[in-house]
C-alpha positions as CSV (number, residue, x, y, z in Angstrom):
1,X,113.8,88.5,83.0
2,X,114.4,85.9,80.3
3,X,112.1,83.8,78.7
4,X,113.7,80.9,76.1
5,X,112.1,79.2,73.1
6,X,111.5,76.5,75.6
7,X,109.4,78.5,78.3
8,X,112.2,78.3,81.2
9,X,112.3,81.7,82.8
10,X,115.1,82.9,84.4
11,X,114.8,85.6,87.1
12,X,117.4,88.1,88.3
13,X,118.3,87.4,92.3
14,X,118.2,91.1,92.3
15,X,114.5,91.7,90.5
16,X,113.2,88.8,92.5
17,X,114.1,89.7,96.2
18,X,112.9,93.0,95.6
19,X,109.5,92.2,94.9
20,X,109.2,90.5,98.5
21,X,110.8,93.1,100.0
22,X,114.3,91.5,100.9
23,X,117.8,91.7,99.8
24,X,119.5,89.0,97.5
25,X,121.1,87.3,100.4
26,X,117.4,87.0,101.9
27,X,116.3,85.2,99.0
28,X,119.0,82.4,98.1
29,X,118.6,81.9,101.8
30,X,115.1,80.8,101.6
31,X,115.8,79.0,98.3
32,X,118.6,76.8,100.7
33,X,116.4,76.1,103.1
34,X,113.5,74.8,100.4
35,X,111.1,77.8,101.1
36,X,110.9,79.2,97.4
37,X,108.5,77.7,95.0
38,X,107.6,78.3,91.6
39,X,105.0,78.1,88.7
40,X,104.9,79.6,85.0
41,X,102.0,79.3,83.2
42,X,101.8,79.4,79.2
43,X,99.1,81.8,77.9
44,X,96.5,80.2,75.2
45,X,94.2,81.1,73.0
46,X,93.7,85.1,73.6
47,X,96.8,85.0,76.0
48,X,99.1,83.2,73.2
49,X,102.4,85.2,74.1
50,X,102.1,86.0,77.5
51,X,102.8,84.3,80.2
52,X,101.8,83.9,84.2
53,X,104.7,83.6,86.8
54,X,103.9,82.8,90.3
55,X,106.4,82.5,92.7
56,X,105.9,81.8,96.9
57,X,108.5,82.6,99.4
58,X,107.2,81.4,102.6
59,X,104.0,82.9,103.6
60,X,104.2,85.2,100.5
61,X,103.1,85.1,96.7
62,X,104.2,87.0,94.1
63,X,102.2,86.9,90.4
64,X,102.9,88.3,87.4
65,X,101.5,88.4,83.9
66,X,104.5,88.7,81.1
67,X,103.5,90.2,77.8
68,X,105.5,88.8,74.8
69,X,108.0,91.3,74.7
70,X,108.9,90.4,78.9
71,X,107.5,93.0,80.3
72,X,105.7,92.8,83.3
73,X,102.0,93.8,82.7
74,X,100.3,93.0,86.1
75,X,101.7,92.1,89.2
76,X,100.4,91.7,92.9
77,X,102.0,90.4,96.4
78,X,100.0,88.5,98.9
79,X,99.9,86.7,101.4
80,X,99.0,82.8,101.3
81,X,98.5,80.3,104.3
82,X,101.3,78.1,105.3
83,X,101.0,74.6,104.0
84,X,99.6,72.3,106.8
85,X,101.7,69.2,107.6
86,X,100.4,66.0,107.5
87,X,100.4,64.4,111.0
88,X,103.2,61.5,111.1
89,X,100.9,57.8,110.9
C-alpha cells in the first residue's frame, strides 16, 4: 500500500482481492464491469496521520484504518445492501 504527499492510495491487485476473498482476476473483473467503489478518508485532529480506506465490491465492504507509517491497524469485511435503482420516470 502506498500513500503520496497528495493522499492518493494505491492498492496492490494482489492485497486487495484477498481481502474479499477472490483472486486478482476476480477483482479487475468487477472493476470492468463498474462494481468497485472507493473512499479514503483523511484523519484530523487526534487521527492527524492516519487514514480510513473503504472500499465496496458488490455486496461487500472492506474498511481499514492506516497508521502513518501504512500499516493496517484495523480492518473488518461486511456485508452492505445493494444500492436500489431508481424506477425509470
Amino acid at each position: 500500500m502506498d500513500i503520496d504527499e497528495t493522499g492518493a492510495v494505491t492498492l496492490s491487485a494482489d492485497m486487495l482481492a484477498g481481502r474479499f476473498g477472490w483472486s486478482p482476476a476476480t477483482l479487475r473483473t468487477m472493476m470492468q464491469r463498474g462494481l468497485v467503489a472507493s473512499q479514503v478518508e483523511r484523519g484530523e485532529g487526534e487521527h492527524h496521520g492516519s487514514w480510513r480506506l473503504s472500499v465496496r465490491c458488490g455486496n461487500r465492504r472492506w474498511r481499514a484504518v492506516v497508521g502513518p507509517d501504512g500499516s493496517i491497524a484495523d480492518q473488518q469485511l461486511d456485508f452492505v445492501p445493494l444500492p436500489r435503482k431508481q424506477p425509470v420516470p
